[in-house]
C-alpha positions as CSV (number, residue, x, y, z in Angstrom):
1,X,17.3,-23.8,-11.6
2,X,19.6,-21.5,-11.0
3,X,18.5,-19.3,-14.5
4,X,15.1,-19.5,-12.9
5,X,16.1,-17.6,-9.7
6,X,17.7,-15.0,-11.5
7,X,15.4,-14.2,-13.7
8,X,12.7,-14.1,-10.5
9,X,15.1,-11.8,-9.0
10,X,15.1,-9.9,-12.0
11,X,10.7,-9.7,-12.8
12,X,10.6,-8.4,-8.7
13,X,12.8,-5.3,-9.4
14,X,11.1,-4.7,-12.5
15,X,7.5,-5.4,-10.8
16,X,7.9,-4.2,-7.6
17,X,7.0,-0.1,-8.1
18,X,3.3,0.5,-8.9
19,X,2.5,3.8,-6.8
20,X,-0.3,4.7,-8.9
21,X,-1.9,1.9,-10.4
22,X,-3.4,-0.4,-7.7
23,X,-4.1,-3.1,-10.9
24,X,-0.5,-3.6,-11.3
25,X,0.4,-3.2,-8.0
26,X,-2.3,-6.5,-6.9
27,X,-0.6,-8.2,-9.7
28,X,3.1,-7.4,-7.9
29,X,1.8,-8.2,-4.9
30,X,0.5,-11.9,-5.8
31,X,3.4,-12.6,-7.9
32,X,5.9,-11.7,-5.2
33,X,3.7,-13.7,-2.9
34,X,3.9,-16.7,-5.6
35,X,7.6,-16.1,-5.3
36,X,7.9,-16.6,-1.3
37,X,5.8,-19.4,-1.5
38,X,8.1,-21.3,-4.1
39,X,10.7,-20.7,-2.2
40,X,9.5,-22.5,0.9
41,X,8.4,-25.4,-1.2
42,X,12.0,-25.6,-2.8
43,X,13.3,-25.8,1.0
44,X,10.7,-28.5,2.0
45,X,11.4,-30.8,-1.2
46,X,15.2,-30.3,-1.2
47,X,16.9,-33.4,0.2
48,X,19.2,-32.1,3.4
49,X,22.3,-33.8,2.0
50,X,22.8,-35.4,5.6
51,X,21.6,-38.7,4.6
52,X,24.5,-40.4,2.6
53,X,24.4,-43.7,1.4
54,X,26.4,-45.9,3.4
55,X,26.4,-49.1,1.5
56,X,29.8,-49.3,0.8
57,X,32.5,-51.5,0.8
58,X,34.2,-51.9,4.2
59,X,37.8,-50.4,4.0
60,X,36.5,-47.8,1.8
61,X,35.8,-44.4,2.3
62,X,32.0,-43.7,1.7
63,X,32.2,-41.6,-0.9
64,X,28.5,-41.1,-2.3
65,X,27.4,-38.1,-0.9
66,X,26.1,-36.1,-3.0
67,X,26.0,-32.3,-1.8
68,X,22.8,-30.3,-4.1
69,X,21.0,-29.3,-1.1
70,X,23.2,-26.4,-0.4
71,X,22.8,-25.5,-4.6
72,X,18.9,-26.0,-3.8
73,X,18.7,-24.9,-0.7
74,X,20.4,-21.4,-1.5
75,X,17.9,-20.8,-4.6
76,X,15.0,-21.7,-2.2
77,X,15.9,-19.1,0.1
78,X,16.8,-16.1,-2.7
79,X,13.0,-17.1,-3.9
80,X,12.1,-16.4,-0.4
81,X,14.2,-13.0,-0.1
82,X,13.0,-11.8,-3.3
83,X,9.6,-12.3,-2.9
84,X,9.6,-10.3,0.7
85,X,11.7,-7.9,-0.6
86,X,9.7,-7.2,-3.4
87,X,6.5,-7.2,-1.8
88,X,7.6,-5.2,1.0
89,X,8.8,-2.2,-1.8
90,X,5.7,-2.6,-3.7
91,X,3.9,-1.6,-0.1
92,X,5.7,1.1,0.9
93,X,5.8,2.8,-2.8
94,X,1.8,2.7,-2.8
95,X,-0.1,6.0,-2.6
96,X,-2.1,6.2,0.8
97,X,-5.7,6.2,0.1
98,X,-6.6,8.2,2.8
99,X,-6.4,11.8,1.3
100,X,-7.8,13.8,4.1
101,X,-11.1,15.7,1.8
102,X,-11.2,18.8,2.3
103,X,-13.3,21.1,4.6
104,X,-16.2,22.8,2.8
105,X,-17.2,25.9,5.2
106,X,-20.8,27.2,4.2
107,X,-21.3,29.8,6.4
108,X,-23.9,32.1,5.7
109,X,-22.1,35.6,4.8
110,X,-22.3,38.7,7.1
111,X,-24.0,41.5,5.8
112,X,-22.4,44.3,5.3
113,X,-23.4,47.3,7.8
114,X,-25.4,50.0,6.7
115,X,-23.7,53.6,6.5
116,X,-26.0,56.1,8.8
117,X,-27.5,58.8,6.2
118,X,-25.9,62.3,6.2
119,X,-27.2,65.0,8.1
120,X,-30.5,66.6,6.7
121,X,-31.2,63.7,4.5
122,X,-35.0,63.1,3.6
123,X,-34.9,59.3,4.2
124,X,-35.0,58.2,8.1
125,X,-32.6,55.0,8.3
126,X,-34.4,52.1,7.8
127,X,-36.1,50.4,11.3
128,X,-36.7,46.5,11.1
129,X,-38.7,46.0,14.0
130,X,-42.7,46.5,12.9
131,X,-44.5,49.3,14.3
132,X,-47.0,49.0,17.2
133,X,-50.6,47.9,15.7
134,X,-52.9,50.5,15.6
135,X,-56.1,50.6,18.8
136,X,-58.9,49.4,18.0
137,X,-57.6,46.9,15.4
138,X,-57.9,43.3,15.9
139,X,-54.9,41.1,15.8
């Protein structure tokens, strides 16, 4: 029993650190949760050693109390550490999955101002607005 906690001890360590492969680290997580839970069912089956057996000749000292709870009882509760221990490194090693994305601006660009011709040039600058519609014409 006690080989068994030790090794348990031992598969948390080398379980417990998964930052990038959230696989692996589901697997940690339910095997470290398997762990905790073993633990409190070796607490609840352990006898509490306070019961001893008192059938015993009178004059003599009782003498047939047998102590594995505290042998039991200190497994159960290493099962226990481990498997919080282990499952609180494998959260706090996880990547966070909210990476902020980034801003896409789509701005239309500016265009770039027109230079004013030089003096005595042939071409007028160019107007935008539409000229004035001829009288007479129908629009």
């Amino acid at each position: 029993m006690v080989s068994l906690s030790v090794g348990s001890v031992g598969m948390v360590g080398s379980v417990g650190c998964f930052p990038h492969n959230a696989r692996n680290r589901t697997i940690a997580e339910i095997v470290e949760g398997g762990l905790a839970i073993s633990g409190v069912i070796v607490e609840g089956v352990i006898q509490s050693g306070a019961d001893c057996n008192t059938t015993h000749a009178p004059g003599e000292p009782a003498m047939s109390c047998a102590q594995t709870a505290s042998t039991a009882g200190g497994i159960g509760v290493a099962l226990i550490l481990a498997g919080v221990v282990g499952f609180m490194a494998t959260i706090s090693t996880a990547e966070d999955d909210d990476k902020p994305v980034p801003i896409e601006i789509k701005a239309t660009p500016i265009p770039a101002p027109v230079a004013a011709p030089a003096a005595g040039s042939a071409n007028p600058p160019f107007d935008p607005t539409p000229p004035p519609p001829a009288a007479g014409s129908a629009s």
